[in-house]
N, CA, C and O atoms as a GROMACS GRO file, in nm:
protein
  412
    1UNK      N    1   0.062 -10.510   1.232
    1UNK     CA    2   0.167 -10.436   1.165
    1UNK      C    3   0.303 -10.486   1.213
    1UNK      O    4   0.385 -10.513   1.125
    2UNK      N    5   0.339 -10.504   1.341
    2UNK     CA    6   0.462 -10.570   1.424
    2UNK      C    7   0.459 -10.721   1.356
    2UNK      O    8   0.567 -10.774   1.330
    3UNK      N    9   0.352 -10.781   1.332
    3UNK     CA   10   0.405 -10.935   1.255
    3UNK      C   11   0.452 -10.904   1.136
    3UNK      O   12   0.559 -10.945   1.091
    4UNK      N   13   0.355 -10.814   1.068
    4UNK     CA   14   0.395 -10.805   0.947
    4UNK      C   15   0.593 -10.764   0.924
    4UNK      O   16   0.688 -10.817   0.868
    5UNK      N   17   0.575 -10.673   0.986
    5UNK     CA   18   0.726 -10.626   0.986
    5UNK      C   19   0.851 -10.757   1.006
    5UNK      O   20   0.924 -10.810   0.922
    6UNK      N   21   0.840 -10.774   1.119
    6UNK     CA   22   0.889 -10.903   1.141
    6UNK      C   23   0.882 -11.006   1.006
    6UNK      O   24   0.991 -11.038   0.956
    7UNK      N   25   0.759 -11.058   0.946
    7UNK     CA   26   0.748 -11.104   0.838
    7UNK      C   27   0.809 -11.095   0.718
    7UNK      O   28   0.838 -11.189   0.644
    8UNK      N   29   0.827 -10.985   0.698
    8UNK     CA   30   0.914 -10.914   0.631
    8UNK      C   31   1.045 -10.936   0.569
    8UNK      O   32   1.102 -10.933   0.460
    9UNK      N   33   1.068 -10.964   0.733
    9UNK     CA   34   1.231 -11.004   0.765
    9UNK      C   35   1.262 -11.146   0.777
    9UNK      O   36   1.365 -11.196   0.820
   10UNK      N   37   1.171 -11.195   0.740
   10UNK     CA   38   1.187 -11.348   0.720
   10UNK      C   39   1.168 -11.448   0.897
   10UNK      O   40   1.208 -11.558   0.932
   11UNK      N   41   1.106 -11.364   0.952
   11UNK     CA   42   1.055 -11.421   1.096
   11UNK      C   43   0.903 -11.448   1.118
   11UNK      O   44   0.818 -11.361   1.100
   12UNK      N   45   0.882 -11.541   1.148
   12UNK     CA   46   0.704 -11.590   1.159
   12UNK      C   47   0.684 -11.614   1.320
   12UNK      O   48   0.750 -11.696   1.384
   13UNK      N   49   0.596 -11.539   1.369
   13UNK     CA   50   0.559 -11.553   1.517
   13UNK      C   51   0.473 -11.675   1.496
   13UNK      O   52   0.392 -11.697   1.406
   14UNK      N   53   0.513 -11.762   1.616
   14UNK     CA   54   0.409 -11.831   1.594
   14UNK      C   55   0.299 -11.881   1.683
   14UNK      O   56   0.265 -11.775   1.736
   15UNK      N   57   0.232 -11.959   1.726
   15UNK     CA   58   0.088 -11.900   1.823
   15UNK      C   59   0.110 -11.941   1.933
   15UNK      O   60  -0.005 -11.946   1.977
   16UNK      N   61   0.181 -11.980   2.021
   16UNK     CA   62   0.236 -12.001   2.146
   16UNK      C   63   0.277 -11.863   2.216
   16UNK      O   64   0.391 -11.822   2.196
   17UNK      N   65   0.200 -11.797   2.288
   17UNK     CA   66   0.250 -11.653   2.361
   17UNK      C   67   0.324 -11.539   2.260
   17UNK      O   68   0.428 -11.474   2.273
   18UNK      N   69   0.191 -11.549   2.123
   18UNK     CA   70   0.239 -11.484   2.043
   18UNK      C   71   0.253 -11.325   2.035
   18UNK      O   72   0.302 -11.258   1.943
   19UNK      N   73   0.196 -11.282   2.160
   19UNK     CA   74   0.230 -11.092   2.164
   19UNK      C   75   0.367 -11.089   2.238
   19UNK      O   76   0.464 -11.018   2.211
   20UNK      N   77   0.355 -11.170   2.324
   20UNK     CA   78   0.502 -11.175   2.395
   20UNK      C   79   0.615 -11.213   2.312
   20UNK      O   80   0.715 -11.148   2.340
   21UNK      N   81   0.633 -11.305   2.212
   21UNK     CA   82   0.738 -11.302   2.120
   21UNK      C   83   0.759 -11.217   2.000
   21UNK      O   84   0.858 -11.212   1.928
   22UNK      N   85   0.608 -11.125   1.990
   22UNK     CA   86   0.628 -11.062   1.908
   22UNK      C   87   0.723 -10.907   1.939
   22UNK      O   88   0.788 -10.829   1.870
   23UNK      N   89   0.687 -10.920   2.073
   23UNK     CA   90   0.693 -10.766   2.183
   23UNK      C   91   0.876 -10.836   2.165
   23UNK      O   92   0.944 -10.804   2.067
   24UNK      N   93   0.913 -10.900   2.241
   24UNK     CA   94   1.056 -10.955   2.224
   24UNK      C   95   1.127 -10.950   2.106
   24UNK      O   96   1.247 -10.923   2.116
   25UNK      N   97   1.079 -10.970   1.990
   25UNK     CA   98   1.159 -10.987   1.868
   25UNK      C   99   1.186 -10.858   1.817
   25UNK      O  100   1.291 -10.833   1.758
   26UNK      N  101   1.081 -10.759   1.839
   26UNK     CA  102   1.037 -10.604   1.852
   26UNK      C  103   1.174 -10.528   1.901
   26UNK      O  104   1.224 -10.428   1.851
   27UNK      N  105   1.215 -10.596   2.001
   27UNK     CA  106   1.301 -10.525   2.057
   27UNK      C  107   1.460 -10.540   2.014
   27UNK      O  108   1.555 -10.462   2.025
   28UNK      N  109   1.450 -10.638   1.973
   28UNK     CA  110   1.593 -10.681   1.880
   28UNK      C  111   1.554 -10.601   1.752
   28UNK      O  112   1.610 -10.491   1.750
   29UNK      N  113   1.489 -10.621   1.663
   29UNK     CA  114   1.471 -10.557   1.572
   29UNK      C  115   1.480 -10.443   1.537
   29UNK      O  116   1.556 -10.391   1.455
   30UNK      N  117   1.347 -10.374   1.641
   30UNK     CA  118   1.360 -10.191   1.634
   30UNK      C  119   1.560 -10.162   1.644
   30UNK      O  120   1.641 -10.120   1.561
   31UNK      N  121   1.574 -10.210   1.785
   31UNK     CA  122   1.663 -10.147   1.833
   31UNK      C  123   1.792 -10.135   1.728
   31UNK      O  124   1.877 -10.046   1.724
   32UNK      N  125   1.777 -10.268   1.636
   32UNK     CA  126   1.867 -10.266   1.512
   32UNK      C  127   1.840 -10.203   1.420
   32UNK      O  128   1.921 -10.114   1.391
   33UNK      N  129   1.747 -10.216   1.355
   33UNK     CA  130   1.719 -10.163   1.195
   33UNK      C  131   1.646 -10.023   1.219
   33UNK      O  132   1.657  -9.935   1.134
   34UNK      N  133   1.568 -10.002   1.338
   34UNK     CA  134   1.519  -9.872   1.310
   34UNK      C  135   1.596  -9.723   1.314
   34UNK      O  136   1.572  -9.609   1.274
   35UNK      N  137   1.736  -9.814   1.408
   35UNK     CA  138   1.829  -9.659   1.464
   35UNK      C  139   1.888  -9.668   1.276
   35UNK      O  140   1.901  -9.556   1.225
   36UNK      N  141   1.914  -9.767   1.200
   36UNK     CA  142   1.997  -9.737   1.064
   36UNK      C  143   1.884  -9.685   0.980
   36UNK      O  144   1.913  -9.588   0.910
   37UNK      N  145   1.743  -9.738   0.972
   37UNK     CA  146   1.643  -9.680   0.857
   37UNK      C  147   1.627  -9.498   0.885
   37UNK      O  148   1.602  -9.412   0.801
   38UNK      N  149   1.657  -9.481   1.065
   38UNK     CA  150   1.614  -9.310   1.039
   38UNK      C  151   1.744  -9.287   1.053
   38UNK      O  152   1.627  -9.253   1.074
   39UNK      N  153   1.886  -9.264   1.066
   39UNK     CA  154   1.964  -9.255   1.073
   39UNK      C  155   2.032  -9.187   0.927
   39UNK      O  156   2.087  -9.078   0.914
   40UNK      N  157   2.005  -9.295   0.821
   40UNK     CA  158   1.972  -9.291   0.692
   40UNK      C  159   1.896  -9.196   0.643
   40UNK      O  160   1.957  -9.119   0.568
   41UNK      N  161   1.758  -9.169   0.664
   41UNK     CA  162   1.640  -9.116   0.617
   41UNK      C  163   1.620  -9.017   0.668
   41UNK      O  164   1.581  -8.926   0.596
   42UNK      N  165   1.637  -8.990   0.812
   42UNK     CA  166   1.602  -8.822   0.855
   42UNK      C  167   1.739  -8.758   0.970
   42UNK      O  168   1.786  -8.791   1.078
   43UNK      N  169   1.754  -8.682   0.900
   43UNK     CA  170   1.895  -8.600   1.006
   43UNK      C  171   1.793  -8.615   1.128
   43UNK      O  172   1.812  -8.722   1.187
   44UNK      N  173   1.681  -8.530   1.188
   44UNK     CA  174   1.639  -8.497   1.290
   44UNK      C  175   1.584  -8.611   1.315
   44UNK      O  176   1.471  -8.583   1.355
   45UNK      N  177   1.600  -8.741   1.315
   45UNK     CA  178   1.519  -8.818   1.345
   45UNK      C  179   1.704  -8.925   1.420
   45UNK      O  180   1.703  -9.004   1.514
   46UNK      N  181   1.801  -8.892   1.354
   46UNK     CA  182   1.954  -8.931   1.372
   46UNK      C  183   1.926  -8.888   1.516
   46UNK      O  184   1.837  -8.943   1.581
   47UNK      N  185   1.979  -8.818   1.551
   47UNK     CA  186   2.016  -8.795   1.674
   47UNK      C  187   1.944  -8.860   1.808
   47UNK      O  188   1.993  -8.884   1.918
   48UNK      N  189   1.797  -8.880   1.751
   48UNK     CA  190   1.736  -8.991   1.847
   48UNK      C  191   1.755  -9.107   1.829
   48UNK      O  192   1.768  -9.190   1.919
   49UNK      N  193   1.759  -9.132   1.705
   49UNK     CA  194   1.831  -9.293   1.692
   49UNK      C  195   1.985  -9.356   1.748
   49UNK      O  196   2.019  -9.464   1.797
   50UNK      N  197   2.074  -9.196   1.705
   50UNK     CA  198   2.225  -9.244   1.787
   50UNK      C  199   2.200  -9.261   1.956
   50UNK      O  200   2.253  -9.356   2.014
   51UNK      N  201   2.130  -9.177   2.019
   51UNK     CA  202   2.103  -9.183   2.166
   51UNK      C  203   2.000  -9.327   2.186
   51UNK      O  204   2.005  -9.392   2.290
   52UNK      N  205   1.920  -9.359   2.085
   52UNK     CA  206   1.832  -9.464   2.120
   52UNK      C  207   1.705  -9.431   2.219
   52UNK      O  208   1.630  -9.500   2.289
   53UNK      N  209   1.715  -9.327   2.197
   53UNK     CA  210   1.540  -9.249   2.271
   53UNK      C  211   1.443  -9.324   2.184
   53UNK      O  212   1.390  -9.431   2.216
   54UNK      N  213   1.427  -9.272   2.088
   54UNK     CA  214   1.338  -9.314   1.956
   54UNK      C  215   1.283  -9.424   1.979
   54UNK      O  216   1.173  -9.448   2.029
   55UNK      N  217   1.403  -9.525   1.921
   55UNK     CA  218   1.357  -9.705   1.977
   55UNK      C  219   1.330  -9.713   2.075
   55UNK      O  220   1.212  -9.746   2.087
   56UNK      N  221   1.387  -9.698   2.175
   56UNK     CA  222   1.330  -9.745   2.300
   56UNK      C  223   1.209  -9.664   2.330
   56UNK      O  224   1.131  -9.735   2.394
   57UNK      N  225   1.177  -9.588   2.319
   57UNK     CA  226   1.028  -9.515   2.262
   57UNK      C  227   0.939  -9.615   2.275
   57UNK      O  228   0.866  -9.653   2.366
   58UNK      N  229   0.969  -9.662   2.119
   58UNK     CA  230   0.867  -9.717   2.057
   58UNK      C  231   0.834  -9.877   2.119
   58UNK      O  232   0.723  -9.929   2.106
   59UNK      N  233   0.979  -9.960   2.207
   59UNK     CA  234   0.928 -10.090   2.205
   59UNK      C  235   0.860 -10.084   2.367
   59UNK      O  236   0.806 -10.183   2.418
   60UNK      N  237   0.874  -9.922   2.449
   60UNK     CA  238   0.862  -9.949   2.570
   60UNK      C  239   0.685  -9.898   2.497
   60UNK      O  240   0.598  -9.970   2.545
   61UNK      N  241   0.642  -9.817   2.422
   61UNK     CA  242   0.476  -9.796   2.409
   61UNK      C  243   0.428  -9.925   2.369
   61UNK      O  244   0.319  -9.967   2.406
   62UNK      N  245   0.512  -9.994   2.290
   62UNK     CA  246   0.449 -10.121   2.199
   62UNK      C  247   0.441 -10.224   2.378
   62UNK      O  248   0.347 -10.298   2.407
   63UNK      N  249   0.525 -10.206   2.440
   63UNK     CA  250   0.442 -10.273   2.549
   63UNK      C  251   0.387 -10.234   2.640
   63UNK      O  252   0.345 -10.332   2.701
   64UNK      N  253   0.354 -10.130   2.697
   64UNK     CA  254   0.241 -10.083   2.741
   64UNK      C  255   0.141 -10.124   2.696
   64UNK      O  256   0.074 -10.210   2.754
   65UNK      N  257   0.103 -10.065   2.567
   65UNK     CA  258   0.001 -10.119   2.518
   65UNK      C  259  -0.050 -10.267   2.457
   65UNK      O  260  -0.166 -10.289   2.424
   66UNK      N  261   0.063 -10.370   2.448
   66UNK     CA  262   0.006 -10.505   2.507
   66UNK      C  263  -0.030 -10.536   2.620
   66UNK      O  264  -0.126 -10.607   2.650
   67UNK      N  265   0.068 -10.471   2.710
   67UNK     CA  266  -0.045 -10.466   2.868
   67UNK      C  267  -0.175 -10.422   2.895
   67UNK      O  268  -0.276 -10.490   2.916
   68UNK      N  269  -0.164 -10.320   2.893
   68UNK     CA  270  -0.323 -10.270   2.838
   68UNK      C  271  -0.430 -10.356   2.773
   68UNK      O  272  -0.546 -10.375   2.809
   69UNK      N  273  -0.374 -10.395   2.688
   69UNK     CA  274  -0.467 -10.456   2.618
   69UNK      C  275  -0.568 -10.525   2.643
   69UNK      O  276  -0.690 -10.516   2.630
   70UNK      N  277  -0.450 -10.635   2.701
   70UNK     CA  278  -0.505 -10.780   2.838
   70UNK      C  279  -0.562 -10.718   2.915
   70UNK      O  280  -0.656 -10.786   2.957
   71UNK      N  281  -0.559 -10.608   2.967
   71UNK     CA  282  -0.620 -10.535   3.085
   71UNK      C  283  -0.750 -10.475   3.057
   71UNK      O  284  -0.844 -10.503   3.131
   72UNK      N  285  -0.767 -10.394   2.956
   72UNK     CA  286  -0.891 -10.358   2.879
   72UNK      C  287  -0.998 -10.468   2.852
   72UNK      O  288  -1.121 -10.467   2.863
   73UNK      N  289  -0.913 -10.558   2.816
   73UNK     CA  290  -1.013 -10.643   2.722
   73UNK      C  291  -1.094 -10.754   2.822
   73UNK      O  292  -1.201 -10.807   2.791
   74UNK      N  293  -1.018 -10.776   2.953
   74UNK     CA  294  -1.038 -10.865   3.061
   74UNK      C  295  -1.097 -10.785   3.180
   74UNK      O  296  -1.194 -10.832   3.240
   75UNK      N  297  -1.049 -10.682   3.211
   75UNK     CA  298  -1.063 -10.636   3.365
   75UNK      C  299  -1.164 -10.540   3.417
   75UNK      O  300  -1.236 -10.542   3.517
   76UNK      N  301  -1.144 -10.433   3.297
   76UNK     CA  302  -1.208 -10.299   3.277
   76UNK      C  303  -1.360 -10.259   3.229
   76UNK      O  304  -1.419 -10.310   3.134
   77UNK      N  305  -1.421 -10.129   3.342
   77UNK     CA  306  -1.536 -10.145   3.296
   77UNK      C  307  -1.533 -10.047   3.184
   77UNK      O  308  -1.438  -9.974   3.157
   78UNK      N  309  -1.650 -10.053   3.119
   78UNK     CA  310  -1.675  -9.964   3.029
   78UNK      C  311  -1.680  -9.848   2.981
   78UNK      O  312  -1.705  -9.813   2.866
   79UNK      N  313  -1.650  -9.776   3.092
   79UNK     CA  314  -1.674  -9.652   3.153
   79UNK      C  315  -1.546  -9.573   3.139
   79UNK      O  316  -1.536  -9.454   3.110
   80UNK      N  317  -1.432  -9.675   3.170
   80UNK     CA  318  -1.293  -9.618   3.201
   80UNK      C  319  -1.244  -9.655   3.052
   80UNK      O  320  -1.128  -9.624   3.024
   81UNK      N  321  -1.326  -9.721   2.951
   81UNK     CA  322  -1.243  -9.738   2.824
   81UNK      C  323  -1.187  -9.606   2.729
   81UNK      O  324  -1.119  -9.635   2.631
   82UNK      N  325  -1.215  -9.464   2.756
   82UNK     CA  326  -1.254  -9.387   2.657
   82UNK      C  327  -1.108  -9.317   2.681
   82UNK      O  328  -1.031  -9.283   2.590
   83UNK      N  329  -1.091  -9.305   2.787
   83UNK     CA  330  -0.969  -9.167   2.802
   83UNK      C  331  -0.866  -9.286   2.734
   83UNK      O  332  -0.797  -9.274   2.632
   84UNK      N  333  -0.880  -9.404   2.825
   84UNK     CA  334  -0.724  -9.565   2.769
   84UNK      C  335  -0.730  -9.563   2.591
   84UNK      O  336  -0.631  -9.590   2.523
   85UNK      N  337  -0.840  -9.533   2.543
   85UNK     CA  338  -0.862  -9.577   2.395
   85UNK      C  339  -0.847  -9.495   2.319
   85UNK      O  340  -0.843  -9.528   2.200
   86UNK      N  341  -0.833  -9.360   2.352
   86UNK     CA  342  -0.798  -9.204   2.353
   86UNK      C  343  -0.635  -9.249   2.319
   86UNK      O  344  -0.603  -9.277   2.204
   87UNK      N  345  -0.552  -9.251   2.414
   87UNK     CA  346  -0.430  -9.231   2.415
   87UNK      C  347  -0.408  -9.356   2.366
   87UNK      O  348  -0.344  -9.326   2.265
   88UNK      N  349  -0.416  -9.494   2.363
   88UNK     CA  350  -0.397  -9.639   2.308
   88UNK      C  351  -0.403  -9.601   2.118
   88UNK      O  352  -0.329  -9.656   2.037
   89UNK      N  353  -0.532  -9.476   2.075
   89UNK     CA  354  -0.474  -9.463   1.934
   89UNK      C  355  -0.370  -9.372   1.868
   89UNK      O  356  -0.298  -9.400   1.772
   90UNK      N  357  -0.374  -9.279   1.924
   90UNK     CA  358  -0.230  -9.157   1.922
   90UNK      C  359  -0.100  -9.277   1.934
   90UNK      O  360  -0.014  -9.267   1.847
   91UNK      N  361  -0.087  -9.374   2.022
   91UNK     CA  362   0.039  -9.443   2.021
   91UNK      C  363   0.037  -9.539   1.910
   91UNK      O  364   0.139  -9.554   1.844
   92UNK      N  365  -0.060  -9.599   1.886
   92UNK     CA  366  -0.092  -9.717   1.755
   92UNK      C  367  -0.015  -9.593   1.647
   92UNK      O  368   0.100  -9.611   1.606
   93UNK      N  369  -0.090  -9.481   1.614
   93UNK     CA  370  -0.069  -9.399   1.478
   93UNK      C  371   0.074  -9.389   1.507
   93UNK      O  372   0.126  -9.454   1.416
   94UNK      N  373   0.166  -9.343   1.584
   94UNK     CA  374   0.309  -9.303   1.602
   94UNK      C  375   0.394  -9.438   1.572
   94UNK      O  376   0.510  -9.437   1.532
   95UNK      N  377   0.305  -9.572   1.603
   95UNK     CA  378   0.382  -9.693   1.582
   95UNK      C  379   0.396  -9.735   1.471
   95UNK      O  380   0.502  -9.778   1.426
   96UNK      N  381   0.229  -9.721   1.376
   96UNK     CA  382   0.217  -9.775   1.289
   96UNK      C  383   0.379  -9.700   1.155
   96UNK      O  384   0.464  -9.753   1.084
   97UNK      N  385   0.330  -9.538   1.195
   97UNK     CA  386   0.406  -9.432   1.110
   97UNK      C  387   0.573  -9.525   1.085
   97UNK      O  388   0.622  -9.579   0.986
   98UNK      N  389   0.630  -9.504   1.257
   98UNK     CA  390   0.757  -9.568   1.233
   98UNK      C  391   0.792  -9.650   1.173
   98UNK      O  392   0.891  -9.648   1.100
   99UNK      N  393   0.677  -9.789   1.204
   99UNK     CA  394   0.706  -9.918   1.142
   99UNK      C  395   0.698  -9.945   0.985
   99UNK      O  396   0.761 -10.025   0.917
  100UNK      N  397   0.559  -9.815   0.937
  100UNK     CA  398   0.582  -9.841   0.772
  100UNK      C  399   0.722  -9.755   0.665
  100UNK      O  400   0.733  -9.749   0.543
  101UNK      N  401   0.821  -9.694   0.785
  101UNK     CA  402   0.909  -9.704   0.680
  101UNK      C  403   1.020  -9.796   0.709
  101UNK      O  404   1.134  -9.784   0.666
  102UNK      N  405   0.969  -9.907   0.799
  102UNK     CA  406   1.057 -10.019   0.753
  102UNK      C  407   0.981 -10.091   0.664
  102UNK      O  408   1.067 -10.137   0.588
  103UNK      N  409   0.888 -10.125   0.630
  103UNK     CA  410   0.828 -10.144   0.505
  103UNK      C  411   0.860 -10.127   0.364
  103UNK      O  412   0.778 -10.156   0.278
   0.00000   0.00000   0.00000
């Protein structure tokens, strides 16, 4: 969904340390277009965008959970996946939400 967005905007990640440039470009981006798309679109959603809670929200979960990821997918036993994969989809759904109304 984060390439796509990016994509969007006329930016192509490309496969050289591609979560890390995606996580980076993320952060220029959100921090621009997302404080004007809710700013625009929802009064109660303004006031987190003028303070920049919101964005920074979203690009500090969007990396967590690339950390995680690497960490899950490499380190972790099986056992401990359920509570991480628990809270890893509640943050995906809150990301995905934001990102499709830059869409």
């Amino acid at each position: 969904m984060a390439n796509a967005v990016l994509y969007k905007q006329g930016y192509k990640v490309g496969e050289k340390i591609a979560h890390k440039v995606t996580a980076d470009a993320l952060i220029v981006f959100i921090r621009n277009k997302l404080r004007k798309v809710l700013i625009e679109q929802y009064e109660e959603a303004q006031q987190e965008a003028l303070s920049g809670m919101k964005a920074d929200s979203l690009i500090t979960t969007f990396d967590l959970e690339r950390r995680k990821r690497s960490e899950v997918q490499y380190e972790m036993k099986e056992f401990e996946l359920h509570g991480k994969a628990k809270t890893s989809i509640q943050r995906a759904k809150e990301f995905l939400f934001e990102l499709e109304k830059l869409l």
